[in-house]
PyMOL Python script that loads the backbone (N, CA, C, O; Angstrom):
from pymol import cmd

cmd.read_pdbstr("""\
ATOM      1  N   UNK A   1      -9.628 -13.104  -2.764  1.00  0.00           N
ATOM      2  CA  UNK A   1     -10.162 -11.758  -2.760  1.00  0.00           C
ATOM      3  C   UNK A   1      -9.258 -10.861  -1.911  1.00  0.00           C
ATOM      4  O   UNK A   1      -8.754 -11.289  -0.873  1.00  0.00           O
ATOM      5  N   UNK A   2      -9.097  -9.884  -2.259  1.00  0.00           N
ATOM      6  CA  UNK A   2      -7.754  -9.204  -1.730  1.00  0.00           C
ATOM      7  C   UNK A   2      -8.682  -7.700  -0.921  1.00  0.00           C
ATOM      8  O   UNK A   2      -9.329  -6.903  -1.601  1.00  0.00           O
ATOM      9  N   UNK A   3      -8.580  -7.627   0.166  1.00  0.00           N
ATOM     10  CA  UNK A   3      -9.095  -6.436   1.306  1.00  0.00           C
ATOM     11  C   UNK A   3      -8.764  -5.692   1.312  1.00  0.00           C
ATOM     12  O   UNK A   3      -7.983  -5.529   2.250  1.00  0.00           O
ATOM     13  N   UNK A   4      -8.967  -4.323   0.248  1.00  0.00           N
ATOM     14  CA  UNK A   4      -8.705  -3.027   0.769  1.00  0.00           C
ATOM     15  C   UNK A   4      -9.131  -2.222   1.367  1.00  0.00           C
ATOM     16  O   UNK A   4      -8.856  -1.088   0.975  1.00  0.00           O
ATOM     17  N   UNK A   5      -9.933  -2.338   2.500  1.00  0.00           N
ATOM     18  CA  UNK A   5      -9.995  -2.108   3.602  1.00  0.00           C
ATOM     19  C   UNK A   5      -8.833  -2.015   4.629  1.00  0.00           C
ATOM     20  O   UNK A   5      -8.970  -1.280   5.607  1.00  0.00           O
ATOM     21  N   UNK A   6      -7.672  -2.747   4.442  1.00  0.00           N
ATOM     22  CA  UNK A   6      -6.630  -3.020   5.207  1.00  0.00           C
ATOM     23  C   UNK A   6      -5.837  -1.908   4.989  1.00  0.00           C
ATOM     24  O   UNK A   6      -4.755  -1.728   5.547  1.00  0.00           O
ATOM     25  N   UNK A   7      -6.585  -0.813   3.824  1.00  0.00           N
ATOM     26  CA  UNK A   7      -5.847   0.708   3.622  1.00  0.00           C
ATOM     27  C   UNK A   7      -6.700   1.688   4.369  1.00  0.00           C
ATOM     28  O   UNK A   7      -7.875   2.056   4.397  1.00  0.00           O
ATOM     29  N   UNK A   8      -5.462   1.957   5.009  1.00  0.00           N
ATOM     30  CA  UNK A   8      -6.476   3.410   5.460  1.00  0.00           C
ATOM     31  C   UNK A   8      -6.102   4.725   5.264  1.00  0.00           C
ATOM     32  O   UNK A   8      -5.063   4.937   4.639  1.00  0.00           O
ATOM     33  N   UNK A   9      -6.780   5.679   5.698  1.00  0.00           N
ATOM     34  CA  UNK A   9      -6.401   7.150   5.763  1.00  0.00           C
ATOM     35  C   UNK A   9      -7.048   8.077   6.527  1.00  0.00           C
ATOM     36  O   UNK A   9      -8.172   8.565   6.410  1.00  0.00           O
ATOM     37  N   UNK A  10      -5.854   8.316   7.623  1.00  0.00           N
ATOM     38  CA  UNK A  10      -6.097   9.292   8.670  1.00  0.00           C
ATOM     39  C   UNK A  10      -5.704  10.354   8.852  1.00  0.00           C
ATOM     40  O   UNK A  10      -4.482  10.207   8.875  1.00  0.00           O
ATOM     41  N   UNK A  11      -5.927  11.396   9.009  1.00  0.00           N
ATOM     42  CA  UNK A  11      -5.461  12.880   8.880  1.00  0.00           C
ATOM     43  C   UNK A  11      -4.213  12.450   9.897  1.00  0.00           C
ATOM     44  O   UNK A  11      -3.029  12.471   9.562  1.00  0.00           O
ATOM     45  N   UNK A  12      -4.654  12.103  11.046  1.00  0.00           N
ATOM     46  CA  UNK A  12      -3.758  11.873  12.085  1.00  0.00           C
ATOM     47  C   UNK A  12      -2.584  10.848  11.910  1.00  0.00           C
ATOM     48  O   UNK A  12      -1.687  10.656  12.731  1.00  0.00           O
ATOM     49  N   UNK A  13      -2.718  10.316  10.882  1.00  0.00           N
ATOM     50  CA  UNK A  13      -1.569   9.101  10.966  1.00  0.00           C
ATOM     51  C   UNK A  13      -0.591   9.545   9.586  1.00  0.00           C
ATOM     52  O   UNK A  13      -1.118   9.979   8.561  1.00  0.00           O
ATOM     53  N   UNK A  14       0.639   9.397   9.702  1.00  0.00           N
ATOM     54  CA  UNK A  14       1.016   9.930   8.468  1.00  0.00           C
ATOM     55  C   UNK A  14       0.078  10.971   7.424  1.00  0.00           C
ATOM     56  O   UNK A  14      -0.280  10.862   6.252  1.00  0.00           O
ATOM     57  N   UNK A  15      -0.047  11.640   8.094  1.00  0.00           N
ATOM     58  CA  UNK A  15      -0.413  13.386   7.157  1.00  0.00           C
ATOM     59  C   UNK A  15      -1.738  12.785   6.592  1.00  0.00           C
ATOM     60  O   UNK A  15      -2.130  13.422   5.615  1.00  0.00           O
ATOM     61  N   UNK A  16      -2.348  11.980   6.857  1.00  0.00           N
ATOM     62  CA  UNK A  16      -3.436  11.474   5.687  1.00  0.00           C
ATOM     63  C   UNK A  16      -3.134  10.732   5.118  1.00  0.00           C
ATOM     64  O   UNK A  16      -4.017   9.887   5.265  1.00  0.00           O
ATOM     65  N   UNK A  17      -2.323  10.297   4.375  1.00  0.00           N
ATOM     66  CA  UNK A  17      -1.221   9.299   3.249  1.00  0.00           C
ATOM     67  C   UNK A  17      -1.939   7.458   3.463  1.00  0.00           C
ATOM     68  O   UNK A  17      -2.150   6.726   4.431  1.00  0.00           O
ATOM     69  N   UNK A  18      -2.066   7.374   2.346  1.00  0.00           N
ATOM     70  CA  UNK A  18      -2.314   5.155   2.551  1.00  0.00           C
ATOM     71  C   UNK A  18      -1.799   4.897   3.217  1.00  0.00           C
ATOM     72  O   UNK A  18      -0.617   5.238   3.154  1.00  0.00           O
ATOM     73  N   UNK A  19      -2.256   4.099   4.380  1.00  0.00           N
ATOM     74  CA  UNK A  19      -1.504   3.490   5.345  1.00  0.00           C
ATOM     75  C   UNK A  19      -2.157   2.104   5.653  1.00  0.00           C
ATOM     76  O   UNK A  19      -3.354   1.928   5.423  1.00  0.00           O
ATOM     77  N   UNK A  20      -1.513   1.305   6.077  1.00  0.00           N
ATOM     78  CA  UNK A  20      -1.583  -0.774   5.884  1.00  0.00           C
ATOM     79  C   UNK A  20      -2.502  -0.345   7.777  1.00  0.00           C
ATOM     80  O   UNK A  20      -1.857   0.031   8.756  1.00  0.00           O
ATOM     81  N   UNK A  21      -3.778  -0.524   7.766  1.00  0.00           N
ATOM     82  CA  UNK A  21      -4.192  -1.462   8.949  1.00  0.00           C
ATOM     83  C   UNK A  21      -4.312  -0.199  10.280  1.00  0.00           C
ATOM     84  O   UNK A  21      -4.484  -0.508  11.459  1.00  0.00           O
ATOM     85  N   UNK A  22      -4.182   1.224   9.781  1.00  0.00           N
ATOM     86  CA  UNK A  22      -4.426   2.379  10.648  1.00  0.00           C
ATOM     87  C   UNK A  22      -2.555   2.445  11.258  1.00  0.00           C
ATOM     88  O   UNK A  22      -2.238   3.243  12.141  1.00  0.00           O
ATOM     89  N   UNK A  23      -1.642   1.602  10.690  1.00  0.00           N
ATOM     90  CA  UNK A  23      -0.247   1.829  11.348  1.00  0.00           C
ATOM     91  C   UNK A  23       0.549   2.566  10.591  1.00  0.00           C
ATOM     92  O   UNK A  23       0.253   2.722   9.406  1.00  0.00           O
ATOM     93  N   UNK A  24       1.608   3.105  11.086  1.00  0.00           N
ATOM     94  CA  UNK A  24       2.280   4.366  10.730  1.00  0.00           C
ATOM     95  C   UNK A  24       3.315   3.130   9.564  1.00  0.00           C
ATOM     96  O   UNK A  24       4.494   2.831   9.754  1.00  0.00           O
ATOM     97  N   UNK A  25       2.592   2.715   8.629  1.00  0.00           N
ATOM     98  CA  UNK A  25       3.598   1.984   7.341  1.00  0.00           C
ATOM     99  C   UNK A  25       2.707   2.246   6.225  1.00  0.00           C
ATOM    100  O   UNK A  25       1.594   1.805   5.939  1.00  0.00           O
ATOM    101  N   UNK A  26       3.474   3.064   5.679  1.00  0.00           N
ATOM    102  CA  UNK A  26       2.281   3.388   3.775  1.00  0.00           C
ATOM    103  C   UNK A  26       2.538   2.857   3.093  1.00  0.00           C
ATOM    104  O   UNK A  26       3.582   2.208   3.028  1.00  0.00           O
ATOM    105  N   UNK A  27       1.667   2.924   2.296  1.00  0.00           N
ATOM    106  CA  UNK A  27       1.601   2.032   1.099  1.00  0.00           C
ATOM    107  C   UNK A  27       2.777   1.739   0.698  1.00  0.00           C
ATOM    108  O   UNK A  27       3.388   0.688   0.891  1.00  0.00           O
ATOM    109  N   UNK A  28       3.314   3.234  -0.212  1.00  0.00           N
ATOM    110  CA  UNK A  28       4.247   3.785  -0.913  1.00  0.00           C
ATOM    111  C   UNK A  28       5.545   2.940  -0.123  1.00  0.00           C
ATOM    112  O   UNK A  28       6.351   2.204  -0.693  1.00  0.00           O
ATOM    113  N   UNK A  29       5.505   3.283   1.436  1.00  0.00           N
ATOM    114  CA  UNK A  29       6.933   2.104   1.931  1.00  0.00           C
ATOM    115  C   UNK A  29       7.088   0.937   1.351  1.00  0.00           C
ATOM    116  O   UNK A  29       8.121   0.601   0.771  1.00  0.00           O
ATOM    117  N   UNK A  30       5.740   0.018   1.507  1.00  0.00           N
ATOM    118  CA  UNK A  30       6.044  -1.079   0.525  1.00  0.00           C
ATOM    119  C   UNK A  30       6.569  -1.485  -0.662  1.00  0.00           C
ATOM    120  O   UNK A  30       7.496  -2.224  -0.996  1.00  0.00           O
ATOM    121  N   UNK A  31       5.324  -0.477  -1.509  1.00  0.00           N
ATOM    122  CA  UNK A  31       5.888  -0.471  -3.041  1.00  0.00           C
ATOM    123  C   UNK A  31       7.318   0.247  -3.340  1.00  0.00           C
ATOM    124  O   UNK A  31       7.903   0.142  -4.418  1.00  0.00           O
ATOM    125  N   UNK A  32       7.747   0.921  -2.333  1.00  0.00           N
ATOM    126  CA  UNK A  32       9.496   1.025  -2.554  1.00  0.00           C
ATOM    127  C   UNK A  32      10.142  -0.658  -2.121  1.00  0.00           C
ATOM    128  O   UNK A  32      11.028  -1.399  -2.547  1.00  0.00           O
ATOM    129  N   UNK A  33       9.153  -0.692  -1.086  1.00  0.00           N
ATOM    130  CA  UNK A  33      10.672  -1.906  -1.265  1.00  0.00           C
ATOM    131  C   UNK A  33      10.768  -3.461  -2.209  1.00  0.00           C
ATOM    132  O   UNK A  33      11.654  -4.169  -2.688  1.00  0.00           O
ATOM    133  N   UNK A  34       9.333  -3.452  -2.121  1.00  0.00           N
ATOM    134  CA  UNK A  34       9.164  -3.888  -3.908  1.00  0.00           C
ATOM    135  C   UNK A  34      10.084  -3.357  -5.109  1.00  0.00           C
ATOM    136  O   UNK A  34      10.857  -4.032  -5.790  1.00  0.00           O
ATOM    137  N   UNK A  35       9.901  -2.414  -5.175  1.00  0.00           N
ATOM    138  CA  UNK A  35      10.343  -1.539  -6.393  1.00  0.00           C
ATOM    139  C   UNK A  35      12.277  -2.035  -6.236  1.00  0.00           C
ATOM    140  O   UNK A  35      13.099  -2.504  -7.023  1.00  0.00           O
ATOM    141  N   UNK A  36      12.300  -1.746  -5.256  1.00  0.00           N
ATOM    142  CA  UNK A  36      13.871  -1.826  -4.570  1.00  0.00           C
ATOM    143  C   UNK A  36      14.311  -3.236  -5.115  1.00  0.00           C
ATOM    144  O   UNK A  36      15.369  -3.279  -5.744  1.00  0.00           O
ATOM    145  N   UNK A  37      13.650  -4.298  -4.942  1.00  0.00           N
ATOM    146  CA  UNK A  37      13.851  -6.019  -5.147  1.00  0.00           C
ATOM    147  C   UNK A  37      13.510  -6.838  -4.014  1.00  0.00           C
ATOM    148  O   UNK A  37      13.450  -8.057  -4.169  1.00  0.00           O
ATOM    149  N   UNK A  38      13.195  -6.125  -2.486  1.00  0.00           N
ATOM    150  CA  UNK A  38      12.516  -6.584  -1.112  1.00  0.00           C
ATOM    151  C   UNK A  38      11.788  -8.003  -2.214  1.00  0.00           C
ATOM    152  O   UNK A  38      11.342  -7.959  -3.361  1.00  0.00           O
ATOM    153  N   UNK A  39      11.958  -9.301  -1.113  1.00  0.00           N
ATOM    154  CA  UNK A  39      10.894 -10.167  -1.709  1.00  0.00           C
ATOM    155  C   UNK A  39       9.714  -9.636  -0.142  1.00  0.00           C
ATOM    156  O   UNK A  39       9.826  -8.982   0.894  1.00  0.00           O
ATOM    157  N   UNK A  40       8.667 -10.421  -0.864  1.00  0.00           N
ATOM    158  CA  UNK A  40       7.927 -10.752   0.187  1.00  0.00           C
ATOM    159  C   UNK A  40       8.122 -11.114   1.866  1.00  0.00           C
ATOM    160  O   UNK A  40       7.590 -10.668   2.882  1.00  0.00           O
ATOM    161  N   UNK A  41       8.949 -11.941   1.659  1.00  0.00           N
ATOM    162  CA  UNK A  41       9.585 -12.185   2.855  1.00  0.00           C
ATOM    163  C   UNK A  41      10.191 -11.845   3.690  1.00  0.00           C
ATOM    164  O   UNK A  41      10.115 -11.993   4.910  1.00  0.00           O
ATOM    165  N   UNK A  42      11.120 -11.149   2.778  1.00  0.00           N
ATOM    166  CA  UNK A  42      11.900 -10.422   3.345  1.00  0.00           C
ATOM    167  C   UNK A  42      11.577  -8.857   4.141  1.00  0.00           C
ATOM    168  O   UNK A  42      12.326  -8.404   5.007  1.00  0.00           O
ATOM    169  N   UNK A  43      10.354  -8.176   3.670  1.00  0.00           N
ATOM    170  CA  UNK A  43       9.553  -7.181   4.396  1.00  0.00           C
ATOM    171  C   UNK A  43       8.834  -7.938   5.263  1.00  0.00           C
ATOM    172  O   UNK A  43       8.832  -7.361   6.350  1.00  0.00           O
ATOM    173  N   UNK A  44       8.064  -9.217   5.316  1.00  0.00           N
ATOM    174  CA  UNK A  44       7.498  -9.824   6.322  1.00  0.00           C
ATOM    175  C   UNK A  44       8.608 -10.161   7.918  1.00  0.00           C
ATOM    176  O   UNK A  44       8.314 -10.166   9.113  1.00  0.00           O
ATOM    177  N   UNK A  45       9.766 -10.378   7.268  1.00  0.00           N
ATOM    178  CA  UNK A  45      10.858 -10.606   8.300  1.00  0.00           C
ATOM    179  C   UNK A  45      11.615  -9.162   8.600  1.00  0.00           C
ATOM    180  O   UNK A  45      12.680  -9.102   9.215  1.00  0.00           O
ATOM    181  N   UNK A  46      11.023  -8.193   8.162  1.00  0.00           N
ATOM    182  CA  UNK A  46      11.895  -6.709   8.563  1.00  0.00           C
ATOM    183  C   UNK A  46      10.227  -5.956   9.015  1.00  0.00           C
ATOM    184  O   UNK A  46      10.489  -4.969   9.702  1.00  0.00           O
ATOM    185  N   UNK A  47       8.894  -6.082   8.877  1.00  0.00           N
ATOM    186  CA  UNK A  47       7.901  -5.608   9.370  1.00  0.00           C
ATOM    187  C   UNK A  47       7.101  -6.613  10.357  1.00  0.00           C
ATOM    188  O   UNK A  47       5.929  -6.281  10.533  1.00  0.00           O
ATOM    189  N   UNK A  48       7.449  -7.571  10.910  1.00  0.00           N
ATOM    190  CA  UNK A  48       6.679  -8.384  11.546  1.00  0.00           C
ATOM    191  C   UNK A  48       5.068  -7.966  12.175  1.00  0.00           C
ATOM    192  O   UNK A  48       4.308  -8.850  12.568  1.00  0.00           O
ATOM    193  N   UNK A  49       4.750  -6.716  12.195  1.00  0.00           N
ATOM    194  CA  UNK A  49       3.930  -6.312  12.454  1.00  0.00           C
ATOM    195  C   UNK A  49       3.034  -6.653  11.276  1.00  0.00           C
ATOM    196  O   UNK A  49       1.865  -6.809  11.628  1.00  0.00           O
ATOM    197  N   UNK A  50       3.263  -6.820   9.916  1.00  0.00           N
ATOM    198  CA  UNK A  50       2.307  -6.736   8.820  1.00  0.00           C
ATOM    199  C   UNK A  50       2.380  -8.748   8.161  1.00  0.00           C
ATOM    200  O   UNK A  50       3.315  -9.537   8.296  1.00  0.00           O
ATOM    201  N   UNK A  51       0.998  -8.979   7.482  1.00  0.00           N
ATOM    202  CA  UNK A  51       1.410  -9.932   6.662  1.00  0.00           C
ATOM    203  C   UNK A  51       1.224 -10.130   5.344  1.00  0.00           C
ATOM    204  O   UNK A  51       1.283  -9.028   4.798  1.00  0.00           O
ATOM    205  N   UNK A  52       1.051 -10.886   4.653  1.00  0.00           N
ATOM    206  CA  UNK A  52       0.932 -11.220   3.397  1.00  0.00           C
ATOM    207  C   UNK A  52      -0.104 -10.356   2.822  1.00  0.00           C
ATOM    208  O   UNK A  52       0.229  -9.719   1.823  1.00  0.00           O
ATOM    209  N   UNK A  53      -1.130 -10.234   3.205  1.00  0.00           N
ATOM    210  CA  UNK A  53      -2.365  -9.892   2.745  1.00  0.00           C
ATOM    211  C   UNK A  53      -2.152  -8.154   2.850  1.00  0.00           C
ATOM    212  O   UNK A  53      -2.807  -7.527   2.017  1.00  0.00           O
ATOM    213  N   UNK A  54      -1.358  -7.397   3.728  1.00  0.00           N
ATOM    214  CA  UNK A  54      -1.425  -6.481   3.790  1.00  0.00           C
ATOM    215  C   UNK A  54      -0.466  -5.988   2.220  1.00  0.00           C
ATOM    216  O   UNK A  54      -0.808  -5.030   1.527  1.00  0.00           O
ATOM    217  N   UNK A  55       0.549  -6.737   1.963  1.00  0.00           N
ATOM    218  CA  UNK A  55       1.208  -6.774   0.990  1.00  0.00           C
ATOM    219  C   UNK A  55       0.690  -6.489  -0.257  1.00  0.00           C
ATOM    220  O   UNK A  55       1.143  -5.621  -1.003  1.00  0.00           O
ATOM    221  N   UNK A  56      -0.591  -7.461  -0.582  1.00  0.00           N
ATOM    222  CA  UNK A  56      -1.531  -7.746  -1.587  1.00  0.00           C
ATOM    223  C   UNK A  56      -2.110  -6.539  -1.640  1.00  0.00           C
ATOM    224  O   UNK A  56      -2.101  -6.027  -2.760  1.00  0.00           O
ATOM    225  N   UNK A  57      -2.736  -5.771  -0.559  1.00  0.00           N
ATOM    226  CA  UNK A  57      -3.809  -4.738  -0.865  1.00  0.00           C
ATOM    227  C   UNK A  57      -3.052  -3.332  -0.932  1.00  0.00           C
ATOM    228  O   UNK A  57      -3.598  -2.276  -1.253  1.00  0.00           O
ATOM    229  N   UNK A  58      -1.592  -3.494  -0.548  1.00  0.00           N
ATOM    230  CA  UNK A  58      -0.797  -2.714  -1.188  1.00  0.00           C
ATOM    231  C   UNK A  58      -0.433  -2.536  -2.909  1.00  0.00           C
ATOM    232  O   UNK A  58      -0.471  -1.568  -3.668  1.00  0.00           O
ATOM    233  N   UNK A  59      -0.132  -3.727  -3.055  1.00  0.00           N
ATOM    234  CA  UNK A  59      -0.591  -3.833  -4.713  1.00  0.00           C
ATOM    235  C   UNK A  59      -1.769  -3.156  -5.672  1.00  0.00           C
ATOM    236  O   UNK A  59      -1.903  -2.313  -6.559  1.00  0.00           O
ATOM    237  N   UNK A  60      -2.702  -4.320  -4.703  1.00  0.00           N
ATOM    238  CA  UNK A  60      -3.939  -3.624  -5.493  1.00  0.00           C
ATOM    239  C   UNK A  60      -4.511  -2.371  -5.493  1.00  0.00           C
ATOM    240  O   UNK A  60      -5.253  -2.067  -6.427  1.00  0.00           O
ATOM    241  N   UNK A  61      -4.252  -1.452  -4.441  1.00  0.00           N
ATOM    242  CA  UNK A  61      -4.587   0.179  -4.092  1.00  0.00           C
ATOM    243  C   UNK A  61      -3.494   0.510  -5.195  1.00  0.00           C
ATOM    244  O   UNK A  61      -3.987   1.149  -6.125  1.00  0.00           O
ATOM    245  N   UNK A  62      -2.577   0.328  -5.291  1.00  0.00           N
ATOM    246  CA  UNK A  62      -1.631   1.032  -6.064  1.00  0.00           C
ATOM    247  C   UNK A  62      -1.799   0.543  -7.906  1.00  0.00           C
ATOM    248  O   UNK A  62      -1.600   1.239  -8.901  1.00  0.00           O
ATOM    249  N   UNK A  63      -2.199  -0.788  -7.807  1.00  0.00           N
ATOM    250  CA  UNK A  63      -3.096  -1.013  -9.377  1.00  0.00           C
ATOM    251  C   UNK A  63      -4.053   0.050  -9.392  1.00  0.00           C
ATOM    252  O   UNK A  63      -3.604   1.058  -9.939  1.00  0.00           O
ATOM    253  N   UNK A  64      -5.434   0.172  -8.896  1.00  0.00           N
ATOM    254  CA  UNK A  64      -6.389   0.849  -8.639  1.00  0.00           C
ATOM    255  C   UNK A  64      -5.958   2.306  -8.721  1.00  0.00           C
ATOM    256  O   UNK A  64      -6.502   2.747  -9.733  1.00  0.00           O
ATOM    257  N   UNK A  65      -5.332   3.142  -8.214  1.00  0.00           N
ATOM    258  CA  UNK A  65      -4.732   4.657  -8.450  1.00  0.00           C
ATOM    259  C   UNK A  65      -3.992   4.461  -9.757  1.00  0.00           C
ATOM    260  O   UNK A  65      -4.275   5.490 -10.370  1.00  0.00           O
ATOM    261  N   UNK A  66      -3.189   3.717 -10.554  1.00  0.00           N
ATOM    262  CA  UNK A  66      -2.631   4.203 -11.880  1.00  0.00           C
ATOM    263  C   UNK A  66      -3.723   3.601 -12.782  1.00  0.00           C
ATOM    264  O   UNK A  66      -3.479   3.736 -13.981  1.00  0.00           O
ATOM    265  N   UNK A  67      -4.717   3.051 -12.522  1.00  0.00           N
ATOM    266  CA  UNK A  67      -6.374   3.194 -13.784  1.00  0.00           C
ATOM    267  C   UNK A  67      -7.061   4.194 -13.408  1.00  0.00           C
ATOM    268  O   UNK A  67      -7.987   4.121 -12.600  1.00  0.00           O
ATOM    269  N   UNK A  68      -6.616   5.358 -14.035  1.00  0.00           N
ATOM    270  CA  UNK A  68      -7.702   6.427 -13.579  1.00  0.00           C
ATOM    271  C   UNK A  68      -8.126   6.468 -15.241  1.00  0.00           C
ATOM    272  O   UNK A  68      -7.749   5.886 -16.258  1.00  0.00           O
ATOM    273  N   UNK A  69      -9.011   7.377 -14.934  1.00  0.00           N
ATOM    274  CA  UNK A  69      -9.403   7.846 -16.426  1.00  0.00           C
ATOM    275  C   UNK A  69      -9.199   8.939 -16.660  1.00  0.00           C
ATOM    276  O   UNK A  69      -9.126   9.721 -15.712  1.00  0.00           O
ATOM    277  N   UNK A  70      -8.974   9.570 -18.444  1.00  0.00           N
ATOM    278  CA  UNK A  70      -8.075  10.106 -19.009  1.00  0.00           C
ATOM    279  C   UNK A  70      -9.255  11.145 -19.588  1.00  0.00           C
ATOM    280  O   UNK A  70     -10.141  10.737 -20.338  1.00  0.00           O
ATOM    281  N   UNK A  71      -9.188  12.109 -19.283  1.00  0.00           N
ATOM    282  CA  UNK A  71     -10.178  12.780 -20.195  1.00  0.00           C
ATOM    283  C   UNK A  71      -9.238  13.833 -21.518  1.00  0.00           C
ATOM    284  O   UNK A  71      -8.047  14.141 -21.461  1.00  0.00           O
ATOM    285  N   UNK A  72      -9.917  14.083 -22.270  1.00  0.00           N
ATOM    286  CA  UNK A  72      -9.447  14.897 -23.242  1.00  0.00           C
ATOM    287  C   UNK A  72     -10.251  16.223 -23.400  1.00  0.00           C
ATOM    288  O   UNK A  72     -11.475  16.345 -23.450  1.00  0.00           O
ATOM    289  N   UNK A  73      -9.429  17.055 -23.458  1.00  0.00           N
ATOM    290  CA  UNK A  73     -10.260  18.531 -24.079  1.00  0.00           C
ATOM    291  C   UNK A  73     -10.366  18.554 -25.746  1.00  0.00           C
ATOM    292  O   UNK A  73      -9.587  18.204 -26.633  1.00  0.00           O
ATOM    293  N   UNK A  74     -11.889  19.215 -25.745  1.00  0.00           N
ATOM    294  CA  UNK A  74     -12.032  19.214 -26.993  1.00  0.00           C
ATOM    295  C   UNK A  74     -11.512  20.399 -27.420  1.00  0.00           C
ATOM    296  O   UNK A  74     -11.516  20.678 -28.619  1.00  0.00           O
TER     297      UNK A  74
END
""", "prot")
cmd.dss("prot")
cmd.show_as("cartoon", "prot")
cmd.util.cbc("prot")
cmd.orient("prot")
């Protein structure tokens, strides 16, 4: 079961923006360095502050925001 709770959003912390665990690392940092080819590990060994799981609920917040729903005008 993957915790998104481990996302937060604070006016005060990065402008409001997803952030992993109330710390100044967003979402979006991750999924760049995903996006980039970062393995897992390799952000675990360049963020030591974060772990696996924070990884995961980075995923899944970012699954979760591109299923929105689509409305149509009639």
């Amino acid at each position: 079961m993957i915790d998104l709770n481990r996302i937060t959003m604070d006016p005060q912390v990065c402008g409001g923006r997803p952030c992993l665990r109330g710390m100044r690392i967003r979402v979006t940092d991750v999924l760049d360095l995903l996006a980039a080819g970062a393995s897992r590990e390799e952000i675990l060994a360049d963020y030591p502050y974060l772990d696996d799981a924070d990884i995961s609920a980075a995923l899944a917040y970012a699954a979760k925001q591109a299923n929105h729903l689509v409305l149509r005008v009639a």
